[in-house]
PyMOL Python script that loads the backbone (N, CA, C, O; Angstrom):
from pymol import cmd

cmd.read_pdbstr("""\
ATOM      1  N   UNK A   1     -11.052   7.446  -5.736  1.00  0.00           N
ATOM      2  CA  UNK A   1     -10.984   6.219  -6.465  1.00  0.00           C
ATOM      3  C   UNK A   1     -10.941   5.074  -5.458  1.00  0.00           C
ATOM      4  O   UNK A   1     -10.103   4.906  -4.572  1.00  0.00           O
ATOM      5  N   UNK A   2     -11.958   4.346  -5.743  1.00  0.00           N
ATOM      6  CA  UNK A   2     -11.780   3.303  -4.618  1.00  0.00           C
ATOM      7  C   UNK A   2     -11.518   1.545  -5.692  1.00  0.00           C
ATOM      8  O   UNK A   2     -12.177   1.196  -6.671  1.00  0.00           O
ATOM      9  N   UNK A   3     -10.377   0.805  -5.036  1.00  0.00           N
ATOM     10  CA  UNK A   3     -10.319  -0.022  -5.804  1.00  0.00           C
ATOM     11  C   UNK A   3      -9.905  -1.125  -4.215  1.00  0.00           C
ATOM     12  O   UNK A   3     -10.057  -0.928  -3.009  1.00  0.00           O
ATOM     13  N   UNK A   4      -9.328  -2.311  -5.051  1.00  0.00           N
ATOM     14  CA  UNK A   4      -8.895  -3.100  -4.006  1.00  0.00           C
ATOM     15  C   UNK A   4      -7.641  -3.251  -3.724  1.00  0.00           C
ATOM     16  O   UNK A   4      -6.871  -3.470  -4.658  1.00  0.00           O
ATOM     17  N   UNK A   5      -7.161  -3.173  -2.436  1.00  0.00           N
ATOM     18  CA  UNK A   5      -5.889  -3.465  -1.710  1.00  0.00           C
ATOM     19  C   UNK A   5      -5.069  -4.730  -1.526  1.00  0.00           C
ATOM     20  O   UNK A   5      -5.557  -5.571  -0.772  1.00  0.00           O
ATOM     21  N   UNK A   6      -4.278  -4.911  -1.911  1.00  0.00           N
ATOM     22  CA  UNK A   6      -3.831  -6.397  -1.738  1.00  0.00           C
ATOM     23  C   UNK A   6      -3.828  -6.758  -0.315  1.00  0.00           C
ATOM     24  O   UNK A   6      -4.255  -7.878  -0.035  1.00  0.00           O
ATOM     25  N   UNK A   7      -3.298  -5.772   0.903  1.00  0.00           N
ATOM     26  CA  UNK A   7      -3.602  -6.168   2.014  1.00  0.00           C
ATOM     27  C   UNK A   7      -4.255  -5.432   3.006  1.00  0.00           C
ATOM     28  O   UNK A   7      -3.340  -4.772   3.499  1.00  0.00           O
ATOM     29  N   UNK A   8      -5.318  -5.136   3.615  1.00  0.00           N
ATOM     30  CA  UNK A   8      -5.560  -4.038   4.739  1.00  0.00           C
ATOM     31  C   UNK A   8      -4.810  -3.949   5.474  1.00  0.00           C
ATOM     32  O   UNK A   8      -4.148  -4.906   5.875  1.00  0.00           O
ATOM     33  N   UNK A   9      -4.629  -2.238   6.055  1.00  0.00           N
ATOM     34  CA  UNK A   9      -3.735  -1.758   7.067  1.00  0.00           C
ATOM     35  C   UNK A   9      -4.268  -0.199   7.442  1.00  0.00           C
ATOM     36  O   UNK A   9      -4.933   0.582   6.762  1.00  0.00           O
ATOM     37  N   UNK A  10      -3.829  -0.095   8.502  1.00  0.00           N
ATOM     38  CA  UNK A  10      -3.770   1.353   8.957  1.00  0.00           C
ATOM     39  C   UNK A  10      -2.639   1.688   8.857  1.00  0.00           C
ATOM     40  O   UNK A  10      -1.883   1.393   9.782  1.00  0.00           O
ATOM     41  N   UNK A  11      -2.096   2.461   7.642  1.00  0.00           N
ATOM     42  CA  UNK A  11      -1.021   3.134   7.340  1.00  0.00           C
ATOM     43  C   UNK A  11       0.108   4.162   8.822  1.00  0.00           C
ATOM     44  O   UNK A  11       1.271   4.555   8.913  1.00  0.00           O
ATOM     45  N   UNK A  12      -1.335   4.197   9.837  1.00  0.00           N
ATOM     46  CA  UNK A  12      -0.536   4.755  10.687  1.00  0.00           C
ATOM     47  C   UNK A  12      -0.162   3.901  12.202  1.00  0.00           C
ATOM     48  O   UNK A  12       0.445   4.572  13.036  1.00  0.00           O
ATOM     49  N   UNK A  13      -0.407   2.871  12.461  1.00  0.00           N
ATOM     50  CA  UNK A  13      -0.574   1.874  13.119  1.00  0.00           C
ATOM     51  C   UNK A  13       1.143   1.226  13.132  1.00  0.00           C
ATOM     52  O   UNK A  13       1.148   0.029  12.843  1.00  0.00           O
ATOM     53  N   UNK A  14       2.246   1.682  13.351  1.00  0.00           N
ATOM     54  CA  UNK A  14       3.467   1.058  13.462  1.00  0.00           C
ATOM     55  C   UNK A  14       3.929   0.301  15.467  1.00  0.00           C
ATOM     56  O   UNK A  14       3.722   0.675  16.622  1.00  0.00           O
ATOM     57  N   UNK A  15       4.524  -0.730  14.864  1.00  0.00           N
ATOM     58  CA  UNK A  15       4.859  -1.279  16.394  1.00  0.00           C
ATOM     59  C   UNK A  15       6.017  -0.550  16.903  1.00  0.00           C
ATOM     60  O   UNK A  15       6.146   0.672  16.958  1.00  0.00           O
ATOM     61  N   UNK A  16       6.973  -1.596  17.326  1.00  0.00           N
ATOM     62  CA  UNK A  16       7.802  -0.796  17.792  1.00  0.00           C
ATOM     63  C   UNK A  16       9.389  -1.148  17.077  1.00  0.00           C
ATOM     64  O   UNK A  16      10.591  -0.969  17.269  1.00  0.00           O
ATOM     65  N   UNK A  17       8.447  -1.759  16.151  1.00  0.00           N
ATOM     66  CA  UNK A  17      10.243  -2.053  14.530  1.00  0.00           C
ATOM     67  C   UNK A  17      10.059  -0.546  14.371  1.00  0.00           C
ATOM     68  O   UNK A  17      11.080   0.142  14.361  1.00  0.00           O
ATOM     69  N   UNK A  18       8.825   0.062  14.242  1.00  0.00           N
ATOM     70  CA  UNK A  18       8.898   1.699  13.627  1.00  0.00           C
ATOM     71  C   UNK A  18       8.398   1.381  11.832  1.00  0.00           C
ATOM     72  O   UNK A  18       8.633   2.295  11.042  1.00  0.00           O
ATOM     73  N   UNK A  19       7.768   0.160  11.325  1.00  0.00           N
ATOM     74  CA  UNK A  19       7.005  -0.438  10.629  1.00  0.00           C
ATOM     75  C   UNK A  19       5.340  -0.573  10.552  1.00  0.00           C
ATOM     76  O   UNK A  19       4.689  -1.172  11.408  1.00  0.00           O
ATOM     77  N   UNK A  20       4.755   0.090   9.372  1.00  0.00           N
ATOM     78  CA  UNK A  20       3.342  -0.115   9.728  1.00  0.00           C
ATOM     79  C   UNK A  20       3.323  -1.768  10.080  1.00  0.00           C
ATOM     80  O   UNK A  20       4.389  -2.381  10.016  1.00  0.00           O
ATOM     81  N   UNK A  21       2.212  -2.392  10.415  1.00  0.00           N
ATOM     82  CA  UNK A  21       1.911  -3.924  10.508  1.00  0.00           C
ATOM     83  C   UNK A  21       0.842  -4.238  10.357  1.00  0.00           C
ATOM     84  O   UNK A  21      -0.021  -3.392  10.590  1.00  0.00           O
ATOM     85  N   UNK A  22       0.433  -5.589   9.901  1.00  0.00           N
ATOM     86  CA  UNK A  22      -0.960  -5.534  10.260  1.00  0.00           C
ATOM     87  C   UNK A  22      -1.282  -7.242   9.761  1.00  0.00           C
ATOM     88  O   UNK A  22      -0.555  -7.291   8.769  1.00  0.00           O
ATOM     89  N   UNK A  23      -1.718  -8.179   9.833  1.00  0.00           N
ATOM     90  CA  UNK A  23      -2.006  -9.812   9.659  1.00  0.00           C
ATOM     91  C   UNK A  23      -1.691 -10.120   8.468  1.00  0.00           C
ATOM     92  O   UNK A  23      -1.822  -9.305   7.555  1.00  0.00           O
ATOM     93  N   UNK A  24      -1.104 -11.663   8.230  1.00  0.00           N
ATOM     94  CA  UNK A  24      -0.870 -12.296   6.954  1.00  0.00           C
ATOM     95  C   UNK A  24      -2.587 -12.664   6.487  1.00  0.00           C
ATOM     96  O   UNK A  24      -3.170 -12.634   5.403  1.00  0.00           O
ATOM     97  N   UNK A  25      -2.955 -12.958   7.676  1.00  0.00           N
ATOM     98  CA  UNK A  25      -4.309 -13.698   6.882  1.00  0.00           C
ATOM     99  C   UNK A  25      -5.611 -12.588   6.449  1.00  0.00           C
ATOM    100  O   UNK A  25      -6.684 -12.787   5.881  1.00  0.00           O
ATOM    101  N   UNK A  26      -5.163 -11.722   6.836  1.00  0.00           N
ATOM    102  CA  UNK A  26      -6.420 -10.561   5.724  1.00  0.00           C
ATOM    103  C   UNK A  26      -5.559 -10.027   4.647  1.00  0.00           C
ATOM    104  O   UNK A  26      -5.752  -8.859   4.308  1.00  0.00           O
ATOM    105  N   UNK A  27      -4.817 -10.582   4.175  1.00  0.00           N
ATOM    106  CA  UNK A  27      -4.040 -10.026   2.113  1.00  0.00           C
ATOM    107  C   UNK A  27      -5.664 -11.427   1.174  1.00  0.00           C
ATOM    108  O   UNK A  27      -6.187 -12.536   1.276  1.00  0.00           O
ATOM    109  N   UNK A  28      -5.663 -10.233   0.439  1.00  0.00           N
ATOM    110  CA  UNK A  28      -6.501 -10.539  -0.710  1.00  0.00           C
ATOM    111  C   UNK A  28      -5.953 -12.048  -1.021  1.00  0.00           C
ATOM    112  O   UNK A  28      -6.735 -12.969  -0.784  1.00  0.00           O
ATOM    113  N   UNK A  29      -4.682 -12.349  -1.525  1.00  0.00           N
ATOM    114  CA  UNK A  29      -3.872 -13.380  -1.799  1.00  0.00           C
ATOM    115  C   UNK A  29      -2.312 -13.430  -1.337  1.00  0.00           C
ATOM    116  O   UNK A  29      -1.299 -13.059  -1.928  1.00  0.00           O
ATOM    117  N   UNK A  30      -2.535 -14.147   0.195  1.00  0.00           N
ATOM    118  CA  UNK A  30      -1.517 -13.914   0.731  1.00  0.00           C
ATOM    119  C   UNK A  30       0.019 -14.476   0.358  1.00  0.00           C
ATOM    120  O   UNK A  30       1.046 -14.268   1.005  1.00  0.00           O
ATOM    121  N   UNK A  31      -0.149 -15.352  -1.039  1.00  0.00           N
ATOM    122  CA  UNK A  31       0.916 -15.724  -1.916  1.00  0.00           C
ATOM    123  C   UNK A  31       2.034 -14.789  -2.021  1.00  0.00           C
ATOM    124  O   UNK A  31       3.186 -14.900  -1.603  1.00  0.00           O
ATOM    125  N   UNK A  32       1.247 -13.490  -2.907  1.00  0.00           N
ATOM    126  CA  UNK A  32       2.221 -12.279  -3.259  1.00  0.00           C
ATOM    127  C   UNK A  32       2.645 -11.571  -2.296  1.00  0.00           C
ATOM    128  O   UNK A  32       3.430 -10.670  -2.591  1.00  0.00           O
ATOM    129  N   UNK A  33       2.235 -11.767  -0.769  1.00  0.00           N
ATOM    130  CA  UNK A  33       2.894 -11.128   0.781  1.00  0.00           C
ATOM    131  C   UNK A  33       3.883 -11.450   0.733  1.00  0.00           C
ATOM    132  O   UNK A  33       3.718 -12.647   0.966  1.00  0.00           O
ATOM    133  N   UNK A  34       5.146 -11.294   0.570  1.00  0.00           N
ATOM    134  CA  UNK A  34       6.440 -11.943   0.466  1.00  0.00           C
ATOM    135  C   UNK A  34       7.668 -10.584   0.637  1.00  0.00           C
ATOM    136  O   UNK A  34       7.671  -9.563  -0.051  1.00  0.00           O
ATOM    137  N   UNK A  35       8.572 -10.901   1.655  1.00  0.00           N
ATOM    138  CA  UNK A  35       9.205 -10.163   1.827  1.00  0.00           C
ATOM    139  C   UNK A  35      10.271  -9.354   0.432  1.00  0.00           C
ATOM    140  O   UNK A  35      10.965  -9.980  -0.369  1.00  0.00           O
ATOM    141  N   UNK A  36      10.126  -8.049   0.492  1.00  0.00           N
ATOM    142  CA  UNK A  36      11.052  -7.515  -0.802  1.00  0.00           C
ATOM    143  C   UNK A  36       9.449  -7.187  -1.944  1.00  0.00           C
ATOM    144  O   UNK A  36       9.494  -6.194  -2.671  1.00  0.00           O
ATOM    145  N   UNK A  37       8.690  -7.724  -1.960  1.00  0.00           N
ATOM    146  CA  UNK A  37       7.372  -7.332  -2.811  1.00  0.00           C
ATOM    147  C   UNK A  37       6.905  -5.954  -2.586  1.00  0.00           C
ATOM    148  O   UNK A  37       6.846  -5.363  -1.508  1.00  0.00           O
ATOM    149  N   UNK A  38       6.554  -5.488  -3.857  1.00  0.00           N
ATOM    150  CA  UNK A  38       5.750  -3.928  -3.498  1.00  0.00           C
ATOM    151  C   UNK A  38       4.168  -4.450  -3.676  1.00  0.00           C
ATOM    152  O   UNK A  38       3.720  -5.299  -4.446  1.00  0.00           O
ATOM    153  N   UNK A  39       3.562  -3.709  -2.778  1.00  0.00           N
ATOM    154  CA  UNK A  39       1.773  -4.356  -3.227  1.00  0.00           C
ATOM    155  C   UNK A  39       1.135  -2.925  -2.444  1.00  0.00           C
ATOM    156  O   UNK A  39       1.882  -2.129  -1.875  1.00  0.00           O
ATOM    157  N   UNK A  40      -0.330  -2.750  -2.517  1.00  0.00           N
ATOM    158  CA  UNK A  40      -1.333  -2.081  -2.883  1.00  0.00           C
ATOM    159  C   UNK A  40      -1.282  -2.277  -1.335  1.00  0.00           C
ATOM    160  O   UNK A  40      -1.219  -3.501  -1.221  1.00  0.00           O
ATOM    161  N   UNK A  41      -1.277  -1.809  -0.252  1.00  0.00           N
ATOM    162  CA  UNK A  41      -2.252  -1.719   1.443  1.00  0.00           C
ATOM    163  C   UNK A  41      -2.898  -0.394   1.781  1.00  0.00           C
ATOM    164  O   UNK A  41      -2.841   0.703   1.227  1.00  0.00           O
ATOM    165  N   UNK A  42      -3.394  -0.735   2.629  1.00  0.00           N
ATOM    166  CA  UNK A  42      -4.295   0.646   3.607  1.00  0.00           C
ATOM    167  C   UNK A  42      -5.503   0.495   3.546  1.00  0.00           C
ATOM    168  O   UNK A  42      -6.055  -0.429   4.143  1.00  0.00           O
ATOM    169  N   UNK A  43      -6.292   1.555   2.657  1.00  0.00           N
ATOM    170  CA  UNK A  43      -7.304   1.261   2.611  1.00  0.00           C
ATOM    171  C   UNK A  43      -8.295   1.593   1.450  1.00  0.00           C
ATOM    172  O   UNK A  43      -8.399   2.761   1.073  1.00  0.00           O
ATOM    173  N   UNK A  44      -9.047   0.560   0.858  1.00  0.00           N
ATOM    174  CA  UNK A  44      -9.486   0.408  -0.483  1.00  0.00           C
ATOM    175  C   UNK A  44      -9.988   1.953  -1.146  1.00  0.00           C
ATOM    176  O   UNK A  44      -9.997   2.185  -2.355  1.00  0.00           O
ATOM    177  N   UNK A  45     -10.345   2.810  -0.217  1.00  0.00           N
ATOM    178  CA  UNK A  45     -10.631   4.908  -0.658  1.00  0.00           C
ATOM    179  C   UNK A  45      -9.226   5.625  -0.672  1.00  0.00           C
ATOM    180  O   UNK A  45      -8.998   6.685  -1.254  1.00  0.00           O
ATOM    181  N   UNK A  46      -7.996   4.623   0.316  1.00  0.00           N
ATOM    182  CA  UNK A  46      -6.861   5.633   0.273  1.00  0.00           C
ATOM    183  C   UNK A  46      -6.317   4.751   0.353  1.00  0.00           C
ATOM    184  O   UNK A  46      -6.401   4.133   1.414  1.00  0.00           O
ATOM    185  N   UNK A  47      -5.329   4.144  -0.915  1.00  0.00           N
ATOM    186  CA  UNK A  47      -4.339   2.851  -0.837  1.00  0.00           C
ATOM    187  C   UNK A  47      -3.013   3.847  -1.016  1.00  0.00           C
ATOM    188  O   UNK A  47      -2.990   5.053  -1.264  1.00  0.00           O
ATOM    189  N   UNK A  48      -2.132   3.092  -0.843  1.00  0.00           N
ATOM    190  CA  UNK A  48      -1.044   2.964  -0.825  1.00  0.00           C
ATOM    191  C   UNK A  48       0.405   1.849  -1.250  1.00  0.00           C
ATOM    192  O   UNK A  48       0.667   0.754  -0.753  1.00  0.00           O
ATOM    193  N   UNK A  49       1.006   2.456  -2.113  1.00  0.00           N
ATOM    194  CA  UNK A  49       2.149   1.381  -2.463  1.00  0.00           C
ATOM    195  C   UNK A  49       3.322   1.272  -1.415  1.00  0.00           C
ATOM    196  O   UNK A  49       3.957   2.177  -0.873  1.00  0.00           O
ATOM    197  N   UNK A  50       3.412   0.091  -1.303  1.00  0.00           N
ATOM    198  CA  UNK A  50       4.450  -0.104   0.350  1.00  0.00           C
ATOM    199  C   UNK A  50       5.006  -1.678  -0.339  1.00  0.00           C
ATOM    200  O   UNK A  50       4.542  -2.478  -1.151  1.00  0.00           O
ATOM    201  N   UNK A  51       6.427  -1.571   0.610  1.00  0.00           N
ATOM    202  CA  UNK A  51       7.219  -2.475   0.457  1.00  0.00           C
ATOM    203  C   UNK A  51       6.759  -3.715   1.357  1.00  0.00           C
ATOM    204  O   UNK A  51       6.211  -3.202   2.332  1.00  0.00           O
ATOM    205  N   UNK A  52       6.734  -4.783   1.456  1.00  0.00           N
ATOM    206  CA  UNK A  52       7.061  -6.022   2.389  1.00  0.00           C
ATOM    207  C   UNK A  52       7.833  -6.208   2.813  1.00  0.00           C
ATOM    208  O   UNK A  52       8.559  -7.008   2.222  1.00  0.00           O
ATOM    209  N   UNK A  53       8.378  -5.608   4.268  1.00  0.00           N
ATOM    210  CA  UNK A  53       9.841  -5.699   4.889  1.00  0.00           C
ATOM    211  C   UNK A  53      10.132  -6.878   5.388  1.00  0.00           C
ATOM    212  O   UNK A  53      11.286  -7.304   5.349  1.00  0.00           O
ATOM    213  N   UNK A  54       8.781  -7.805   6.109  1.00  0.00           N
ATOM    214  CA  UNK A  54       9.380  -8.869   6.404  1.00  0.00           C
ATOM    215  C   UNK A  54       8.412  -9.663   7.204  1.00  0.00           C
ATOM    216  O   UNK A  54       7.896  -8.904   8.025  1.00  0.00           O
ATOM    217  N   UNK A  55       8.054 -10.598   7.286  1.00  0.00           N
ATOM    218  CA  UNK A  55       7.056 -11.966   7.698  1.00  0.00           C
ATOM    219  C   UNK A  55       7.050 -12.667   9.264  1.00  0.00           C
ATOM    220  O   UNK A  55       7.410 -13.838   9.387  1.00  0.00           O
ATOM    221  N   UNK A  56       6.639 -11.911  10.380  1.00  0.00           N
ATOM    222  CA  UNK A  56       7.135 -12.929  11.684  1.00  0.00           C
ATOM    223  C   UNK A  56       5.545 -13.366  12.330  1.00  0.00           C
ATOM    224  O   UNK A  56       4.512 -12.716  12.493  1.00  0.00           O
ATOM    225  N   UNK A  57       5.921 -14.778  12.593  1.00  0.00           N
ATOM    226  CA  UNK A  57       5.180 -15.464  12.781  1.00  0.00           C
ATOM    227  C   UNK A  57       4.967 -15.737  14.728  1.00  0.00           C
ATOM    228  O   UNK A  57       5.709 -16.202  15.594  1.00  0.00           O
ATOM    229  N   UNK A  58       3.414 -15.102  14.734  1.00  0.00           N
ATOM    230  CA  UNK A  58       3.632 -15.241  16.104  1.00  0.00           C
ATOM    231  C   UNK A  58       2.332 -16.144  16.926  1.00  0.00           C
ATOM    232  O   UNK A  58       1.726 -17.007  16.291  1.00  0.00           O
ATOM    233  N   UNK A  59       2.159 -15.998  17.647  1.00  0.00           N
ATOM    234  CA  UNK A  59       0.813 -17.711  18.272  1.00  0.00           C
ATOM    235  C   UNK A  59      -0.747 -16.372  17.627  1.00  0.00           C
ATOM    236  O   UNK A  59      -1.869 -16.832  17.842  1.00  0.00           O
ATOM    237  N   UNK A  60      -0.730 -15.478  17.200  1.00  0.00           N
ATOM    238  CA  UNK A  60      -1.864 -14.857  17.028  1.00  0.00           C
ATOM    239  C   UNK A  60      -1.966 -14.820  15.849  1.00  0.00           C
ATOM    240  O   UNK A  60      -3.071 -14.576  15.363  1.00  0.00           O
ATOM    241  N   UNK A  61      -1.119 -14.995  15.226  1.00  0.00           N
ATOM    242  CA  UNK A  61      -0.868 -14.860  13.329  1.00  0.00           C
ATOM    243  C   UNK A  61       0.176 -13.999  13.474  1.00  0.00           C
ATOM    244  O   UNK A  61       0.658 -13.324  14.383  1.00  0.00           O
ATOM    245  N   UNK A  62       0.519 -14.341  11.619  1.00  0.00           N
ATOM    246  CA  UNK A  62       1.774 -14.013  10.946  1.00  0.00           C
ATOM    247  C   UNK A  62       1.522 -12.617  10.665  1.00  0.00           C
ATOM    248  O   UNK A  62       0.710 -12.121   9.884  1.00  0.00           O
ATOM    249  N   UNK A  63       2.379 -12.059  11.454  1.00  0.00           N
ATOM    250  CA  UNK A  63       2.338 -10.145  11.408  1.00  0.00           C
ATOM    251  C   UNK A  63       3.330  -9.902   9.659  1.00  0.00           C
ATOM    252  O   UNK A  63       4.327 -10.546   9.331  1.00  0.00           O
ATOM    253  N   UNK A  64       2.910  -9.233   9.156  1.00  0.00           N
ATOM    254  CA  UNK A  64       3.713  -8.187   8.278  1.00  0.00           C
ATOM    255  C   UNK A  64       3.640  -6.642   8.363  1.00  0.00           C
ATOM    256  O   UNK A  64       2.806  -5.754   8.546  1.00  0.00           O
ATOM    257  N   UNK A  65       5.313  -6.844   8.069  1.00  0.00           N
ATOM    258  CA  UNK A  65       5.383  -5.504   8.305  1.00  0.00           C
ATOM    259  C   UNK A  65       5.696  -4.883   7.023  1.00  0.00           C
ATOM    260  O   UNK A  65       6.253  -5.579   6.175  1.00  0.00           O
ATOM    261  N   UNK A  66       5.386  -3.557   6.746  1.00  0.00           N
ATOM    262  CA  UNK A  66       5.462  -2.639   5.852  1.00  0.00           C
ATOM    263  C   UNK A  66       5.970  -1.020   5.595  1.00  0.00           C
ATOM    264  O   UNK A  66       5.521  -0.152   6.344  1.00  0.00           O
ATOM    265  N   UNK A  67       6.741  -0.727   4.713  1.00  0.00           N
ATOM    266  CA  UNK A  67       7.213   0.439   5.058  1.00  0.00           C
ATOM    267  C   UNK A  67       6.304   1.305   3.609  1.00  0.00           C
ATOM    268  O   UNK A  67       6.112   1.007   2.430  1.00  0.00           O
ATOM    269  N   UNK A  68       6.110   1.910   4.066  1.00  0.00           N
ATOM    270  CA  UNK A  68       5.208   2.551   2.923  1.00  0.00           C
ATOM    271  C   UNK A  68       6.161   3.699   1.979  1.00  0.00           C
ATOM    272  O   UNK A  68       6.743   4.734   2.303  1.00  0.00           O
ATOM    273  N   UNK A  69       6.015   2.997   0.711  1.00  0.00           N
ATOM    274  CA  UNK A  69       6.853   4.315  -0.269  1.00  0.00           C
ATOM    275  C   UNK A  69       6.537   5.749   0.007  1.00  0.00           C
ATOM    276  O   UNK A  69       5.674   6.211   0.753  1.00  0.00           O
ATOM    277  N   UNK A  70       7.350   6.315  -0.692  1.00  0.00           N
ATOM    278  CA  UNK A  70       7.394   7.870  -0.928  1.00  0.00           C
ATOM    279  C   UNK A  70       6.108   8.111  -1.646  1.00  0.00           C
ATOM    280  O   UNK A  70       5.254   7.239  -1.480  1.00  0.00           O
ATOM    281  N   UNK A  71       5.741   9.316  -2.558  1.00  0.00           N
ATOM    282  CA  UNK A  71       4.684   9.757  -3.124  1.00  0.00           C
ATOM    283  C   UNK A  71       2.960   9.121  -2.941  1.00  0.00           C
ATOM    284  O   UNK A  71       2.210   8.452  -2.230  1.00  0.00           O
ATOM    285  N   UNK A  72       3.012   9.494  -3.518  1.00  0.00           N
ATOM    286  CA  UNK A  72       1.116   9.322  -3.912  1.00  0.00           C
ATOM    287  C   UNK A  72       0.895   8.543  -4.866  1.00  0.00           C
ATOM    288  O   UNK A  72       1.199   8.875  -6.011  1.00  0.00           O
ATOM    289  N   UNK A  73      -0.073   6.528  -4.397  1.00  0.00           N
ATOM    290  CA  UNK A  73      -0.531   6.000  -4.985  1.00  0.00           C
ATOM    291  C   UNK A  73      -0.642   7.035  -6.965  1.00  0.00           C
ATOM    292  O   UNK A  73       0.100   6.722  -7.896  1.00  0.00           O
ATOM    293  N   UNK A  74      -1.386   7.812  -7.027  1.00  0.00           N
ATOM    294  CA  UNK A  74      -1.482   8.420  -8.569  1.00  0.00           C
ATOM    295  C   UNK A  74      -0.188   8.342  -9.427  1.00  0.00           C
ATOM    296  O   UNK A  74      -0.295   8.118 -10.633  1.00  0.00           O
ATOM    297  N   UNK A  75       1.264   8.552  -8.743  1.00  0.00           N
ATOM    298  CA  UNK A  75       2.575   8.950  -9.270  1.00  0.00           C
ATOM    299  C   UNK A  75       2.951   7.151  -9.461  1.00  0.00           C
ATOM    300  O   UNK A  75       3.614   6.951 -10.479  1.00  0.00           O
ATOM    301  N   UNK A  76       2.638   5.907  -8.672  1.00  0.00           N
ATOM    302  CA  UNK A  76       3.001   4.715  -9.385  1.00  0.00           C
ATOM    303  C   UNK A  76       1.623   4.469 -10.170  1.00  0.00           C
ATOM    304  O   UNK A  76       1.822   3.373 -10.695  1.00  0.00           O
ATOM    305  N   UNK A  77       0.780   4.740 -10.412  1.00  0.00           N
ATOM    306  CA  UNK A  77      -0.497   4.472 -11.128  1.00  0.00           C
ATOM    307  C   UNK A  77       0.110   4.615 -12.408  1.00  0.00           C
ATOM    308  O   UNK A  77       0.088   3.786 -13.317  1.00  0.00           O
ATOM    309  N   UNK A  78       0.766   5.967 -12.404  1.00  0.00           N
ATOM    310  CA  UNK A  78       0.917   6.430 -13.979  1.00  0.00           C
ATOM    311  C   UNK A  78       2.501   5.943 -14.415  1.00  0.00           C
ATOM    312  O   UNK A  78       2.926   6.151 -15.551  1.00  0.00           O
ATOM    313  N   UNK A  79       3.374   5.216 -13.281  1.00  0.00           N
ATOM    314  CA  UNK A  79       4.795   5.024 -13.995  1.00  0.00           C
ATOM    315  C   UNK A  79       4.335   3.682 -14.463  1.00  0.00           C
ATOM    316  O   UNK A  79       4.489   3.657 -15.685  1.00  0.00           O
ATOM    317  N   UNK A  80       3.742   2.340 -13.944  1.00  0.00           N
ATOM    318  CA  UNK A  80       2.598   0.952 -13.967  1.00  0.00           C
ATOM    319  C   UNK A  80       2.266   1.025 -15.397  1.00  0.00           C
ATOM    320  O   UNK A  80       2.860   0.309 -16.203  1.00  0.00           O
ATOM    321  N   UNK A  81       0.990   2.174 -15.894  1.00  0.00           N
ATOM    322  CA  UNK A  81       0.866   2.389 -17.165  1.00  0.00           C
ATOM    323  C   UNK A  81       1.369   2.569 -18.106  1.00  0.00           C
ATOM    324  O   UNK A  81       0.796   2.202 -19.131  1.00  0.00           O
ATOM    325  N   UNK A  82       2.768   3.265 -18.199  1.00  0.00           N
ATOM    326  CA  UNK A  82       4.374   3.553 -18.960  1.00  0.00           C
ATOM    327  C   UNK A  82       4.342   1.993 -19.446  1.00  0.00           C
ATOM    328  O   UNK A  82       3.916   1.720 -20.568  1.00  0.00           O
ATOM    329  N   UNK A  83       4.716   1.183 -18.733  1.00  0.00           N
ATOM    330  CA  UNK A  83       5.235  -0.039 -18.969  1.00  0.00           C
ATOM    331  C   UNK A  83       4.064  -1.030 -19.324  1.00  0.00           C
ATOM    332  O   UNK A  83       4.410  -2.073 -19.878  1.00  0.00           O
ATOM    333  N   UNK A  84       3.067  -0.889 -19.143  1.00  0.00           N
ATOM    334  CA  UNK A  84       2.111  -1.680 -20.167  1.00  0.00           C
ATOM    335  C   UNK A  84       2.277  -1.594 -21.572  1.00  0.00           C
ATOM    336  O   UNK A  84       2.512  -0.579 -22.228  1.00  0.00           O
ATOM    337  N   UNK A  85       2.138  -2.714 -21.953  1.00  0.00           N
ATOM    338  CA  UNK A  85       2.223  -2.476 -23.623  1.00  0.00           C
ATOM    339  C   UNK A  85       1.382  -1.943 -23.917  1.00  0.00           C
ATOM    340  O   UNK A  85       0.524  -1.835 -23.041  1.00  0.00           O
ATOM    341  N   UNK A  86       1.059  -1.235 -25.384  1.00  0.00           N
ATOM    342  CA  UNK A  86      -0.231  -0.328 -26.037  1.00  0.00           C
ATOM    343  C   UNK A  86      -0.916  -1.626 -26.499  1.00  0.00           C
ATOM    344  O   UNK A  86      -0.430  -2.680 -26.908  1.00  0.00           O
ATOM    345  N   UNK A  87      -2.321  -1.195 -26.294  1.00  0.00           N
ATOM    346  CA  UNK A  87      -3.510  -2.365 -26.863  1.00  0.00           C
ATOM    347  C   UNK A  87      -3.457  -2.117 -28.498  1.00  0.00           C
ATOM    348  O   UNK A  87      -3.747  -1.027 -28.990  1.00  0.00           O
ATOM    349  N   UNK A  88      -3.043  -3.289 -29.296  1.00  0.00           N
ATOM    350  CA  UNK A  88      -3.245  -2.952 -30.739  1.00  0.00           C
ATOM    351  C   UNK A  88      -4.062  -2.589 -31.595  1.00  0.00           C
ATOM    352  O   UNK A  88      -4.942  -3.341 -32.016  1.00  0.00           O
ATOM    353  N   UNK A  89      -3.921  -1.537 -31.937  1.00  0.00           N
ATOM    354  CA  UNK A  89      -4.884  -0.900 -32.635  1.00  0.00           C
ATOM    355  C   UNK A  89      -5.738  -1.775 -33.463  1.00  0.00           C
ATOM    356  O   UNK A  89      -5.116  -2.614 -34.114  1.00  0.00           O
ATOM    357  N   UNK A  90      -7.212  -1.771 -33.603  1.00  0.00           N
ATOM    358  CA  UNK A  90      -8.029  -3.021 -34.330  1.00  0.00           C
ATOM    359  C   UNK A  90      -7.985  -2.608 -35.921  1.00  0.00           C
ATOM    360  O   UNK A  90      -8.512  -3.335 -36.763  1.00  0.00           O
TER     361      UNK A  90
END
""", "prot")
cmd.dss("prot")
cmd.show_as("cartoon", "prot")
cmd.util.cbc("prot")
cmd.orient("prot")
């Protein structure tokens, strides 16, 4: 399933917080980058749900860092859908 990522990353790419990382300025909409946010990264064939640990700003751009949840993108796909309301029947 390939869809879009809110931010690109190499899921395996951590510095030395022990945090994946990867630029503020390649997020789809870097609004919702905000520390404490869960959002969509990695990569648009193999995403991943990951936390926003935290925003540091350095002379090359604003690094974020990310800790990537437990399970498999599919297991929040289907808890996401739980909580949608049902489309009313026509």
């Amino acid at each position: 399933m390939s869809m879009s990522v809110d931010i690109p990353a190499d899921l395996n790419d951590e510095d030395d917080t022990g945090f994946v990382w990867t630029f503020l300025d390649e997020a789809l909409d870097p609004s919702v980058i905000v520390p404490g946010a869960i959002v969509l990264a990695g990569d648009p064939d193999d995403p991943a749900v990951v936390q926003v640990v935290d925003l540091d700003e350095r002379p090359a751009g604003t690094i974020v860092h990310l800790r990537p949840l437990p399970g498999r993108f599919e297991d929040y796909e289907a808890f996401v859908r739980r909580l949608l309301p049902s489309p009313d029947p026509a």
